[in-house]
SEFIZA-3560 file (N, C-alpha, C; in Angstrom, 3 decimals):
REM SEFIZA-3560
<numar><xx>-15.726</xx><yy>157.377</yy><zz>-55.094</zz><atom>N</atom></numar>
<numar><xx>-16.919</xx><yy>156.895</yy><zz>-55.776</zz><atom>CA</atom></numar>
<numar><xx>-16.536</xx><yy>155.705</yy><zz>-56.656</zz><atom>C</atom></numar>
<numar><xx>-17.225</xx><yy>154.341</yy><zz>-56.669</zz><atom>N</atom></numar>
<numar><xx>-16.859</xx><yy>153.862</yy><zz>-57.267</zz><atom>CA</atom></numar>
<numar><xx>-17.022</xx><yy>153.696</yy><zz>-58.773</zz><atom>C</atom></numar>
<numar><xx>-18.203</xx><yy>154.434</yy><zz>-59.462</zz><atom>N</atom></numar>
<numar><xx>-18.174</xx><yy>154.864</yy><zz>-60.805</zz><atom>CA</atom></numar>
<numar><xx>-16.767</xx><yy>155.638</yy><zz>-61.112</zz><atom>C</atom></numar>
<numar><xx>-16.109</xx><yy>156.725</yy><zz>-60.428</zz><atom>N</atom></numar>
<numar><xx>-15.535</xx><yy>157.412</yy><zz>-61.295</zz><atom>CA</atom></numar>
<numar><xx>-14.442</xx><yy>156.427</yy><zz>-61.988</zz><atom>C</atom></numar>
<numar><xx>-13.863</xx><yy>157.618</yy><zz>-63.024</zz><atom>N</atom></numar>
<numar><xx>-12.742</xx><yy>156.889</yy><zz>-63.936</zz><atom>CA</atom></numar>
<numar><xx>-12.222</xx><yy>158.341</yy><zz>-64.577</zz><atom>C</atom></numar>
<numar><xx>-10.928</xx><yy>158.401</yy><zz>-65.308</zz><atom>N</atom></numar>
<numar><xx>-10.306</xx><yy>159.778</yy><zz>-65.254</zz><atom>CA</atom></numar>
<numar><xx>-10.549</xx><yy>159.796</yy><zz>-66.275</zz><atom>C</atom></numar>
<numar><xx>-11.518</xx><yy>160.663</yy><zz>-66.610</zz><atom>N</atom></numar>
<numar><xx>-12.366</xx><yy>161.015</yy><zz>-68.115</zz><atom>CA</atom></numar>
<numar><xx>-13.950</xx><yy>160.687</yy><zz>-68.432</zz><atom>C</atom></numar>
<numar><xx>-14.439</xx><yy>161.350</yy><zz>-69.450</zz><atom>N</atom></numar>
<numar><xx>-15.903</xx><yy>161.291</yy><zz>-69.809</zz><atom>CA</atom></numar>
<numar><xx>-15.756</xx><yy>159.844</yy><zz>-70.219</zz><atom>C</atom></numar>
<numar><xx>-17.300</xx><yy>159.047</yy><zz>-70.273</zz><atom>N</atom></numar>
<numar><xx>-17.770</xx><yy>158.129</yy><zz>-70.774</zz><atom>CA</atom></numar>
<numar><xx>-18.241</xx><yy>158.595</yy><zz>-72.263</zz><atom>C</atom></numar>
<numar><xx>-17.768</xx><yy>158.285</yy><zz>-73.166</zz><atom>N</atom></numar>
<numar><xx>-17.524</xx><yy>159.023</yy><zz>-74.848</zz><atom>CA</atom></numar>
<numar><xx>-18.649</xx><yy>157.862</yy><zz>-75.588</zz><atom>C</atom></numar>
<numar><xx>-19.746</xx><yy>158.117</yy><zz>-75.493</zz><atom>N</atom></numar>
<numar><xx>-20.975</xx><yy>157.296</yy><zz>-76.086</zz><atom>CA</atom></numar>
<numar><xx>-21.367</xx><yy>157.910</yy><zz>-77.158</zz><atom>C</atom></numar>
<numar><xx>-21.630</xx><yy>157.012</yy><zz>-78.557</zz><atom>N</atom></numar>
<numar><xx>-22.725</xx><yy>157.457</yy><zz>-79.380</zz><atom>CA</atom></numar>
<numar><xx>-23.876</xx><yy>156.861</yy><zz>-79.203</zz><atom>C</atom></numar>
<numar><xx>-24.737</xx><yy>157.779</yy><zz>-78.429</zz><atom>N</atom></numar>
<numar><xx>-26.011</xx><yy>157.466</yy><zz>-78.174</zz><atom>CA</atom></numar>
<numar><xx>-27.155</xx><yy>157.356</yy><zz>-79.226</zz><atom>C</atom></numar>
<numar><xx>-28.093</xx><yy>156.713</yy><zz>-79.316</zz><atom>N</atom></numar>
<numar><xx>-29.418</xx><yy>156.867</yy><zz>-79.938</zz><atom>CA</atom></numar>
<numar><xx>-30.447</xx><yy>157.314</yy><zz>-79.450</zz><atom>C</atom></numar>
<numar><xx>-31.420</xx><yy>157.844</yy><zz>-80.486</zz><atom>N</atom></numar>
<numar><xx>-32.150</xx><yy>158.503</yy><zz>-79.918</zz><atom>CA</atom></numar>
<numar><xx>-33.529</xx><yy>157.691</yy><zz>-78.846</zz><atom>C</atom></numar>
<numar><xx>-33.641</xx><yy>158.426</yy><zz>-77.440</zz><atom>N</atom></numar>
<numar><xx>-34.860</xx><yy>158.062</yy><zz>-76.489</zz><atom>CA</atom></numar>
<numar><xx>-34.186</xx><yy>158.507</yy><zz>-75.421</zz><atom>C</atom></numar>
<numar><xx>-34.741</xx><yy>158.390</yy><zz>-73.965</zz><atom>N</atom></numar>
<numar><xx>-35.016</xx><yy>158.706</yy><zz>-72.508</zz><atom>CA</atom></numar>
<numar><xx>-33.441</xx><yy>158.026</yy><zz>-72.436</zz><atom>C</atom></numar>
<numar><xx>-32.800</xx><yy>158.710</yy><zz>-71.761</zz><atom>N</atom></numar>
<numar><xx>-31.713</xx><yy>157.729</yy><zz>-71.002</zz><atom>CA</atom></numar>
<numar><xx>-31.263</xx><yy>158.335</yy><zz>-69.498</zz><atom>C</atom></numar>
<numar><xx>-30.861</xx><yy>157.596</yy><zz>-68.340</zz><atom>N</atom></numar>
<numar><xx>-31.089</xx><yy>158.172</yy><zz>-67.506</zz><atom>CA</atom></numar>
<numar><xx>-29.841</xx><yy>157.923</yy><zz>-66.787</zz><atom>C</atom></numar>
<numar><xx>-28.633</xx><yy>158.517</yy><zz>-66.889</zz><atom>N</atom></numar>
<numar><xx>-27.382</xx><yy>158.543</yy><zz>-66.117</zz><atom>CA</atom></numar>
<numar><xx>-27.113</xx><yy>158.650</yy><zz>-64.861</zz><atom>C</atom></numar>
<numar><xx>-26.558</xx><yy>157.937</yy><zz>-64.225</zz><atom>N</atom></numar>
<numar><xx>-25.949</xx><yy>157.889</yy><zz>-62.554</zz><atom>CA</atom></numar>
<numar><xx>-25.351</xx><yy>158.927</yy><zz>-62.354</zz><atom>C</atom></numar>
<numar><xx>-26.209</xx><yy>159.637</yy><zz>-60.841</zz><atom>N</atom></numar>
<numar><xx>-25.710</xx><yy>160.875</yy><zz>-60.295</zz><atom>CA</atom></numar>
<numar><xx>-25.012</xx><yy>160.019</yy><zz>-59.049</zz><atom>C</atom></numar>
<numar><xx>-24.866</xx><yy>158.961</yy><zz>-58.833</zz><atom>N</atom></numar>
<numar><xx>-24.599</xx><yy>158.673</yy><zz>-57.103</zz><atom>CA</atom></numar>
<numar><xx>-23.523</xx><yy>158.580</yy><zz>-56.839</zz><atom>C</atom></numar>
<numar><xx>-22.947</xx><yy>157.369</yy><zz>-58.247</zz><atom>N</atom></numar>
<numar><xx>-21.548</xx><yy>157.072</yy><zz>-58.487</zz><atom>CA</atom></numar>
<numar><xx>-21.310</xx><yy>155.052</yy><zz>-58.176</zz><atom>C</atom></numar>
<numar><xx>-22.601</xx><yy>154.717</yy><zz>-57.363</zz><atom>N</atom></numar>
<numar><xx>-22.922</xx><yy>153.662</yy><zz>-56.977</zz><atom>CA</atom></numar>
<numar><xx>-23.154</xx><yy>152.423</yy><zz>-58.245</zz><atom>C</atom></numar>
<numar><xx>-23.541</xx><yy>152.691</yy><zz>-59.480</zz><atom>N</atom></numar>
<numar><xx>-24.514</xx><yy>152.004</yy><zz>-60.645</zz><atom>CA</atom></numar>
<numar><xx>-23.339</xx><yy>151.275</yy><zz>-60.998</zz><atom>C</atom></numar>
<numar><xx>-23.620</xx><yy>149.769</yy><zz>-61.114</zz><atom>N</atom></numar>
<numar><xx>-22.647</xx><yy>149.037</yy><zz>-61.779</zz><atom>CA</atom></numar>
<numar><xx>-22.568</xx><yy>148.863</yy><zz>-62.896</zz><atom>C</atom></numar>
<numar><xx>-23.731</xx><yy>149.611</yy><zz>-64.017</zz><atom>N</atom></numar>
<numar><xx>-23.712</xx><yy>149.649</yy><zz>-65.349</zz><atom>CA</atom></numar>
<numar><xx>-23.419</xx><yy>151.089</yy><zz>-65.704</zz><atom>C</atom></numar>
<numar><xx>-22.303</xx><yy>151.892</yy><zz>-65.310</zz><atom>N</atom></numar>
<numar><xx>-21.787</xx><yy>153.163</yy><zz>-65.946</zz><atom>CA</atom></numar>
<numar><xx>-22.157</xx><yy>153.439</yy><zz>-67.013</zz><atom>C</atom></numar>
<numar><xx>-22.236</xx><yy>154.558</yy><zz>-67.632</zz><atom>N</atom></numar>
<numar><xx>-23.008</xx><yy>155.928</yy><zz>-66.884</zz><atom>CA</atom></numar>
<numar><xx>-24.050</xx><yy>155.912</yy><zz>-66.922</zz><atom>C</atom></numar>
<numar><xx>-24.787</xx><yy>154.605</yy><zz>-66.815</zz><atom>N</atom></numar>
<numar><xx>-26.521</xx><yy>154.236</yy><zz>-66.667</zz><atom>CA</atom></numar>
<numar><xx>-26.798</xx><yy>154.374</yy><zz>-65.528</zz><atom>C</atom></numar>
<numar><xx>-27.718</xx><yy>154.312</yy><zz>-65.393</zz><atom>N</atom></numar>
<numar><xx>-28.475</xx><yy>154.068</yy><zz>-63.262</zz><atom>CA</atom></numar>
<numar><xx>-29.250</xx><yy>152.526</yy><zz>-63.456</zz><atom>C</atom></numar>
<numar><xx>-28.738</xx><yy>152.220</yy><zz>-62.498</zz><atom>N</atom></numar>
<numar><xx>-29.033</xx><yy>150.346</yy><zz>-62.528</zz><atom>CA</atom></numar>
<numar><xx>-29.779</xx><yy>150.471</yy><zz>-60.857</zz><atom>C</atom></numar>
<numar><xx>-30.179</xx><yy>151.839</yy><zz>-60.652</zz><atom>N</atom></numar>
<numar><xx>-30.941</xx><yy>151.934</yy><zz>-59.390</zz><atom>CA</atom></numar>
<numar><xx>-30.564</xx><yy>151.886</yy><zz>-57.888</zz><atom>C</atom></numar>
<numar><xx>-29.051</xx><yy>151.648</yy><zz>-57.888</zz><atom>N</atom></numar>
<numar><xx>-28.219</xx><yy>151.346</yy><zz>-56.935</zz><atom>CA</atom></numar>
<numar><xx>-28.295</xx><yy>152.872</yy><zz>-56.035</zz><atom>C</atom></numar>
<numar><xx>-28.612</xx><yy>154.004</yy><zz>-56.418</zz><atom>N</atom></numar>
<numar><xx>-29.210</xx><yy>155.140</yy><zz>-55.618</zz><atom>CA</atom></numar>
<numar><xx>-30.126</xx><yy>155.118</yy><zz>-54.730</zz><atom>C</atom></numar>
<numar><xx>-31.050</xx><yy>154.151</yy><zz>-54.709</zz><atom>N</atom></numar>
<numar><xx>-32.246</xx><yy>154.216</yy><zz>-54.025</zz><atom>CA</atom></numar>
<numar><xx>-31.891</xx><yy>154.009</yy><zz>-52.491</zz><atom>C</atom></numar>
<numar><xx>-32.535</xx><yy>154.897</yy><zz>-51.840</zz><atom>N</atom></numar>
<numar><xx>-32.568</xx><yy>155.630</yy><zz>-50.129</zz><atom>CA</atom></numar>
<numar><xx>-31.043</xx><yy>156.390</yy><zz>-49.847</zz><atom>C</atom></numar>
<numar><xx>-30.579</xx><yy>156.569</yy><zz>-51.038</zz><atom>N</atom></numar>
<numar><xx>-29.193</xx><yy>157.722</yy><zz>-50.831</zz><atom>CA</atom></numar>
<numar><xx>-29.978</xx><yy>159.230</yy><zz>-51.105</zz><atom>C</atom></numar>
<numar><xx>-31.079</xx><yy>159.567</yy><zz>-51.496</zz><atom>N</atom></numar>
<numar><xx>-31.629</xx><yy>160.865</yy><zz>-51.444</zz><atom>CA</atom></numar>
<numar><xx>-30.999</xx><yy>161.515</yy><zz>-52.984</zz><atom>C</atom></numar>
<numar><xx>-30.730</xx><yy>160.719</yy><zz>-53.927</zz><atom>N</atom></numar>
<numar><xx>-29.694</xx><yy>161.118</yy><zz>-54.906</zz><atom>CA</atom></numar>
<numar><xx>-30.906</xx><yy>160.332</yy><zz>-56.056</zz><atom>C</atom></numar>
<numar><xx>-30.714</xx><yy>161.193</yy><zz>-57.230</zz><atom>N</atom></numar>
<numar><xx>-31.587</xx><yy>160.888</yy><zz>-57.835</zz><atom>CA</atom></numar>
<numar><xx>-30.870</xx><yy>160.645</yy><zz>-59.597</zz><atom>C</atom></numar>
<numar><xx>-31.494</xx><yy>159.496</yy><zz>-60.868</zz><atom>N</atom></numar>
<numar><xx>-30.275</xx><yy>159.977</yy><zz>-61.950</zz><atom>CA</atom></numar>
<numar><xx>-30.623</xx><yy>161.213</yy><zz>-62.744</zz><atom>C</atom></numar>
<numar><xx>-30.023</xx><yy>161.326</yy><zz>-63.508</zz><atom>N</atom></numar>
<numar><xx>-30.219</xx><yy>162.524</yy><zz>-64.482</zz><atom>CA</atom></numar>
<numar><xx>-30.928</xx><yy>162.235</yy><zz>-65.592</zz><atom>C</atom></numar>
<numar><xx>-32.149</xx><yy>162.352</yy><zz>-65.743</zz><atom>N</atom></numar>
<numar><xx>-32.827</xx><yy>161.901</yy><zz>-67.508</zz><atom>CA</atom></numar>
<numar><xx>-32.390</xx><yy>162.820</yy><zz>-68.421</zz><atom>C</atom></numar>
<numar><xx>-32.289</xx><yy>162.210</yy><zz>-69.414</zz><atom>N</atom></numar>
<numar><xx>-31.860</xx><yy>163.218</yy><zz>-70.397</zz><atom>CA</atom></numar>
<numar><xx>-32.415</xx><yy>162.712</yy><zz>-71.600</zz><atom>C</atom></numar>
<numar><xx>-33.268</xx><yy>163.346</yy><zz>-72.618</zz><atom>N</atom></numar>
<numar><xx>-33.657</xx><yy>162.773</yy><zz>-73.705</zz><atom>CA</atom></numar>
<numar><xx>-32.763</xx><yy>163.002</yy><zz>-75.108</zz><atom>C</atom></numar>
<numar><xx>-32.739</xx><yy>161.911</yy><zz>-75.825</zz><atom>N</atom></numar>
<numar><xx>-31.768</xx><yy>162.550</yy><zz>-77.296</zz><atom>CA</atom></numar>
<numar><xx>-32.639</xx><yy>162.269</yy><zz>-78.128</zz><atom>C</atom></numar>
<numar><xx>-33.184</xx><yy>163.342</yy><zz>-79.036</zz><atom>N</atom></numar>
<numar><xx>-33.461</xx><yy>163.545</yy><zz>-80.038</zz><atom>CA</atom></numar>
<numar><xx>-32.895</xx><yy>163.008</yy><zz>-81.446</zz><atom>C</atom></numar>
<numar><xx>-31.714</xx><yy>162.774</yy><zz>-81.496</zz><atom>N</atom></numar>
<numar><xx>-30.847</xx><yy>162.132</yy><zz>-82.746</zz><atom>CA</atom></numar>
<numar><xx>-29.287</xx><yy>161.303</yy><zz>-82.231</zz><atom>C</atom></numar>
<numar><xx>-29.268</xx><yy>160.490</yy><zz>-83.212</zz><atom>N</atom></numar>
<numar><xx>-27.842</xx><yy>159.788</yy><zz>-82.774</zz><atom>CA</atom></numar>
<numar><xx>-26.846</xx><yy>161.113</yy><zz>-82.912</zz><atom>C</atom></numar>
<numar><xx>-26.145</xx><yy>160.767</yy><zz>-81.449</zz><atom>N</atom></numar>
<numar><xx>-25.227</xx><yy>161.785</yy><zz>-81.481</zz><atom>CA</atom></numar>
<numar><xx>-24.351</xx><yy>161.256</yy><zz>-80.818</zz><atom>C</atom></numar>
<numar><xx>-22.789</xx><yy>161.565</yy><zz>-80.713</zz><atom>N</atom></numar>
<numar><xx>-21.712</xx><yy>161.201</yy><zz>-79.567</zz><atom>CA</atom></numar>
<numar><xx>-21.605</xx><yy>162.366</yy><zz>-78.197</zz><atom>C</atom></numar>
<numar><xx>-22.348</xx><yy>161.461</yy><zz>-77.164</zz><atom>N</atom></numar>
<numar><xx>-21.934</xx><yy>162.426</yy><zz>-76.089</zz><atom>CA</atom></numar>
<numar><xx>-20.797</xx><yy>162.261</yy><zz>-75.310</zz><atom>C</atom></numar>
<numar><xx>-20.240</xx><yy>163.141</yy><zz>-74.046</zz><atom>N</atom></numar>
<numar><xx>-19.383</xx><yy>162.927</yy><zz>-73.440</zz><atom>CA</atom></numar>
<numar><xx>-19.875</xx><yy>163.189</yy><zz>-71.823</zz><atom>C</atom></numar>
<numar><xx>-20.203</xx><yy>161.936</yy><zz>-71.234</zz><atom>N</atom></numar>
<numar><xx>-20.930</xx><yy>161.989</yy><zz>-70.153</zz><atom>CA</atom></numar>
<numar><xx>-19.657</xx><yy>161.836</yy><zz>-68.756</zz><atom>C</atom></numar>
<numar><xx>-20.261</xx><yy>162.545</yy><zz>-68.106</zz><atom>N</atom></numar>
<numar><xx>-19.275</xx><yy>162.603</yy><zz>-66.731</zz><atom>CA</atom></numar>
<numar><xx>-19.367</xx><yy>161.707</yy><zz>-66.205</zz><atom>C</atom></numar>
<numar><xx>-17.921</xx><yy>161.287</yy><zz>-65.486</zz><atom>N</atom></numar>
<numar><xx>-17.738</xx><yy>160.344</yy><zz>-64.565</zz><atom>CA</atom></numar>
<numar><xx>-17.592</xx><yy>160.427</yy><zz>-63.182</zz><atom>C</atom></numar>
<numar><xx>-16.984</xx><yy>161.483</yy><zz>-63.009</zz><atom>N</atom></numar>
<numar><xx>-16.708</xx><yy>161.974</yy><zz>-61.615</zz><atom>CA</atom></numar>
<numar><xx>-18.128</xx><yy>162.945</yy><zz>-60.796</zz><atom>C</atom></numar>
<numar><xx>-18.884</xx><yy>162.821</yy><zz>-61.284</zz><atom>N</atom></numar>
<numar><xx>-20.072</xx><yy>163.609</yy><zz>-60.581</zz><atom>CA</atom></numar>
<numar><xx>-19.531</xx><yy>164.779</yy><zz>-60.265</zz><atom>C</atom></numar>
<numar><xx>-19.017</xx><yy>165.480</yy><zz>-60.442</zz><atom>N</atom></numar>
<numar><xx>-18.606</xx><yy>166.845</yy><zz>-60.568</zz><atom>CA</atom></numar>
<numar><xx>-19.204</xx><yy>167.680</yy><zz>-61.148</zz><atom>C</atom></numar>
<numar><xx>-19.393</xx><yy>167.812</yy><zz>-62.475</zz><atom>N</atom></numar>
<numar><xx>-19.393</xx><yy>168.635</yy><zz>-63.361</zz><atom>CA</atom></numar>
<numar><xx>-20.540</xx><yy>169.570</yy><zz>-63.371</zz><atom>C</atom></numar>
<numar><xx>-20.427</xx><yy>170.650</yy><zz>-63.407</zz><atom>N</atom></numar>
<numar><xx>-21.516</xx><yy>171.889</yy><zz>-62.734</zz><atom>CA</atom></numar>
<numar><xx>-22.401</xx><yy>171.951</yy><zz>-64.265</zz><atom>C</atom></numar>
<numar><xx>-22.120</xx><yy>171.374</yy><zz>-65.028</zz><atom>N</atom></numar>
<numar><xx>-23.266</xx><yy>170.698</yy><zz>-66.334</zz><atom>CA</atom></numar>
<numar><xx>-23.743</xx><yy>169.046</yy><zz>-66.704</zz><atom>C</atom></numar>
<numar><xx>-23.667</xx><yy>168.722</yy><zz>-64.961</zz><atom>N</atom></numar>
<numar><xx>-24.132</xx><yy>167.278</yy><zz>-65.361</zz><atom>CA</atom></numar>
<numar><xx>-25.220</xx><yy>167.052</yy><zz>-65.823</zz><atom>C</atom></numar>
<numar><xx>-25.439</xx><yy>166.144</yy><zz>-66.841</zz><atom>N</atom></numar>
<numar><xx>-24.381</xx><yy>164.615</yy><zz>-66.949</zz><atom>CA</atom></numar>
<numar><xx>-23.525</xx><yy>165.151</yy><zz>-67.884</zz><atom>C</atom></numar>
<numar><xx>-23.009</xx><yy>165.978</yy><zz>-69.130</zz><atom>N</atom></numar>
<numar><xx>-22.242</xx><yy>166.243</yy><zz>-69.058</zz><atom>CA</atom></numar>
<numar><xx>-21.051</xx><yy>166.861</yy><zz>-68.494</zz><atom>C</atom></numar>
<numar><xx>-19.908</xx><yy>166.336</yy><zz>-69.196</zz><atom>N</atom></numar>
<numar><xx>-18.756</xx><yy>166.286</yy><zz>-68.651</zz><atom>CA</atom></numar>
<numar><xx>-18.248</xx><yy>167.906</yy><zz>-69.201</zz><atom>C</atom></numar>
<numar><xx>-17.330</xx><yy>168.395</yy><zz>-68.183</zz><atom>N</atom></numar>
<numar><xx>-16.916</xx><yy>170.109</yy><zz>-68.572</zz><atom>CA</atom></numar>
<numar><xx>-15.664</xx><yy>170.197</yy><zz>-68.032</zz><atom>C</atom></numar>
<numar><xx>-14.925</xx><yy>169.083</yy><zz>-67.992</zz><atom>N</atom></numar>
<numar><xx>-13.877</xx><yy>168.777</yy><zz>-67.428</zz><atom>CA</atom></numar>
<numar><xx>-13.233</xx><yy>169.259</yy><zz>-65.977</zz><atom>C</atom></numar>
<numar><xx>-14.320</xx><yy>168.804</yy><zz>-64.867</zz><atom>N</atom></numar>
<numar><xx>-13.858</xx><yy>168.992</yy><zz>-63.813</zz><atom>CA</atom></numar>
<numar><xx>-13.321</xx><yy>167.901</yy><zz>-63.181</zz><atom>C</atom></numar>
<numar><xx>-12.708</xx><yy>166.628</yy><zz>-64.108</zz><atom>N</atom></numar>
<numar><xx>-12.043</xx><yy>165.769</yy><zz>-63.556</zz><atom>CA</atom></numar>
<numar><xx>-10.736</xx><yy>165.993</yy><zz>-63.997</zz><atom>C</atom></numar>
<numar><xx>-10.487</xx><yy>167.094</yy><zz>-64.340</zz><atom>N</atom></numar>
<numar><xx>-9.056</xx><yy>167.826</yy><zz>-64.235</zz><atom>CA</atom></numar>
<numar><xx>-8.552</xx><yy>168.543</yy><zz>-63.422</zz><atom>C</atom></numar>
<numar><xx>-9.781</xx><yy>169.204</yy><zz>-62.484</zz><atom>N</atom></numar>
<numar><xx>-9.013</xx><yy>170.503</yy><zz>-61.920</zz><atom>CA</atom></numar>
<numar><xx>-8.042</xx><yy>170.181</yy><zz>-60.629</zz><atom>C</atom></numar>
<numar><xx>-7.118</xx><yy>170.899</yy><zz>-60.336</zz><atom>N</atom></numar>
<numar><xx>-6.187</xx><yy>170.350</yy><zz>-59.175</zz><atom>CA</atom></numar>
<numar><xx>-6.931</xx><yy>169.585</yy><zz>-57.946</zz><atom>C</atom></numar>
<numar><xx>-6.173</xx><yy>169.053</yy><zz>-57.898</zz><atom>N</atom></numar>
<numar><xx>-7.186</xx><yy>167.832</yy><zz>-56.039</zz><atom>CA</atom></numar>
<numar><xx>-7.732</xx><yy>166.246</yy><zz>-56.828</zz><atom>C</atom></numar>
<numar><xx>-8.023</xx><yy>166.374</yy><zz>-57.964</zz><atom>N</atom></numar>
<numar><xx>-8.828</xx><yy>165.538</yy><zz>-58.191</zz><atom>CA</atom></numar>
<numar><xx>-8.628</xx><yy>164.620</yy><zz>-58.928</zz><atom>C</atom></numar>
//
């Protein structure tokens, strides 16, 4: 994929709608710049309520995407 990278994308976000790349395709990481469209893959919205630091996945893995739960650790990968 060409998004991934070995580790979360470590953002302090503000608060509104933000909508992270599930494809791996988006040339503006970990945004969706729409580069999904006719892959059947859709991004992840996620709303924030308050400035906060998230830790968003890179590897499309993570069985709590868009956060990251560190499955760009586990052996193979």
């Amino acid at each position: 994929m060409p998004m991934e990278k070995k580790g979360p994308y470590i953002i302090t976000e503000q608060p509104g709608t933000k909508y992270y790349c599930a494809c791996g395709m988006s040339k503006t990481p970990p945004y969706c710049d729409g580069s999904h469209k006719g892959t059947g893959k859709h991004p992840s919205r996620v709303e924030i309520l308050e400035e906060k630091e998230v830790a968003v996945c890179s590897c499309c893995r993570s069985a709590d995407f868009p956060w990251c739960d560190g499955s760009h650790n586990a052996p193979g990968n």
